[in-house]
C-alpha positions as CSV (number, residue, x, y, z in Angstrom):
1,X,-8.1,-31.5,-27.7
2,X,-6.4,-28.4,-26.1
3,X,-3.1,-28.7,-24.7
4,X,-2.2,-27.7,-21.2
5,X,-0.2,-24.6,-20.8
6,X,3.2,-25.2,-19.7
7,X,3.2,-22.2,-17.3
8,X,0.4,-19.3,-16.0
9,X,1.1,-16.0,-15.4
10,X,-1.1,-15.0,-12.5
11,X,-2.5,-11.4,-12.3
12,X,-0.4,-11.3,-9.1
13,X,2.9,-11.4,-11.2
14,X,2.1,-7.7,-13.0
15,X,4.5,-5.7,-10.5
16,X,8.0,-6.3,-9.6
17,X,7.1,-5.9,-6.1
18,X,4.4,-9.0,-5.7
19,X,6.8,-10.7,-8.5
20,X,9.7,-10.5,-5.7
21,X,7.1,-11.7,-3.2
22,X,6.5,-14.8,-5.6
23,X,10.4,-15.8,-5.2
24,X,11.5,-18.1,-2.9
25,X,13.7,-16.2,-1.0
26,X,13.3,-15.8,2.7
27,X,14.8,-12.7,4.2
28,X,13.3,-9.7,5.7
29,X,13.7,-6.6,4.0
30,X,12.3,-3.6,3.5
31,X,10.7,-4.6,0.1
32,X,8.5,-7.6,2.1
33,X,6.8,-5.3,4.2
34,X,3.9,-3.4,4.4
35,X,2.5,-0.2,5.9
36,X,-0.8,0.1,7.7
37,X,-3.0,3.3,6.8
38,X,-5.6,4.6,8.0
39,X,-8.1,6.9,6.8
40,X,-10.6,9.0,8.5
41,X,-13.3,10.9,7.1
42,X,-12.3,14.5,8.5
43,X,-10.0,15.8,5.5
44,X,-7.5,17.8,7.5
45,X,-7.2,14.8,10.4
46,X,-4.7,13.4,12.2
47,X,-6.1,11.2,14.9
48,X,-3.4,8.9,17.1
49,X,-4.5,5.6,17.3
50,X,-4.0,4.8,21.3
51,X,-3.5,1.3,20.8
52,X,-1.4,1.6,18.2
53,X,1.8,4.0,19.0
54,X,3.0,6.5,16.5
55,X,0.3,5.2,14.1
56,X,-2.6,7.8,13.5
57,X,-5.7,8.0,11.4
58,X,-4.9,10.8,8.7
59,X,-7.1,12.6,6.3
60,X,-7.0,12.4,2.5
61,X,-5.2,16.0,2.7
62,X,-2.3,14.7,4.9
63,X,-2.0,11.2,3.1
64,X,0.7,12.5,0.7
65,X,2.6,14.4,3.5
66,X,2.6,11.3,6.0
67,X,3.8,8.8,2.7
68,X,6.4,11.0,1.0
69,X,9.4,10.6,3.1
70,X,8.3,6.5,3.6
71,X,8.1,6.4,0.2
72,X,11.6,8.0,-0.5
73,X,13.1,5.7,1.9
74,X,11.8,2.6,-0.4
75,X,8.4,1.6,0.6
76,X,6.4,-0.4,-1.9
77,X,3.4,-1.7,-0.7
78,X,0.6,-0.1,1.6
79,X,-2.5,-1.5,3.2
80,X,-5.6,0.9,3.8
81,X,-8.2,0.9,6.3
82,X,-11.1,3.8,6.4
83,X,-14.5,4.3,4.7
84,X,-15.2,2.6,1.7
85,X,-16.2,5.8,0.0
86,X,-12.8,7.3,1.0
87,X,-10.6,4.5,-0.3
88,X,-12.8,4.3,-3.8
89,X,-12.6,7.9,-4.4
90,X,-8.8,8.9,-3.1
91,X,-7.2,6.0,-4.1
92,X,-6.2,6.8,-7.7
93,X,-4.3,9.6,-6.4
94,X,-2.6,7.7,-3.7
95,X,-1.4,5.4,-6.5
96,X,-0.4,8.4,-8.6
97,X,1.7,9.5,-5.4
98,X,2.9,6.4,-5.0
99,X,4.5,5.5,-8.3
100,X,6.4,8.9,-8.7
């Protein structure tokens, strides 16, 4: 007979940022939010979003341009939206960006 484990350590607990999400604490921060992006297909893009002020559609050539100064001022945690292909293949780098 196999004893129960006294604790599991979901695969949602690998990062300090979704371990801080975990936590009971309730305030609003920077570190509970994130950022919308979305991808478009032309490389070089940048297509407002009309029903979405100051938010765009960017190309995988301005991603890193648009992120870096979001990133420097602490954000954590992005959300993509675009073409499947485009997220499989550019999102390694975006991660690379991301963690530096």
């Amino acid at each position: 007979m196999q004893t129960p484990a006294e604790s599991i350590l979901h695969s949602g607990y690998f990062h300090p940022t979704l371990r801080y999400w975990q936590t009971c604490i309730a305030d609003l921060r920077p570190d509970n939010l994130i950022y919308p992006i979305f991808v478009t297909d032309g490389a070089d893009a940048v297509e407002p979003i009309g029903s979405l002020p100051g938010q765009a559609r960017y190309g995988v050539n301005k991603l890193e341009g648009m992120l870096r100064p979001l990133v420097d001022n602490g954000l954590k945690c992005v959300l993509i939206f675009g073409a499947d292909i485009i997220i499989t293949y550019y999102t390694p780098q975006l991660l690379t960006w991301l963690k530096e």
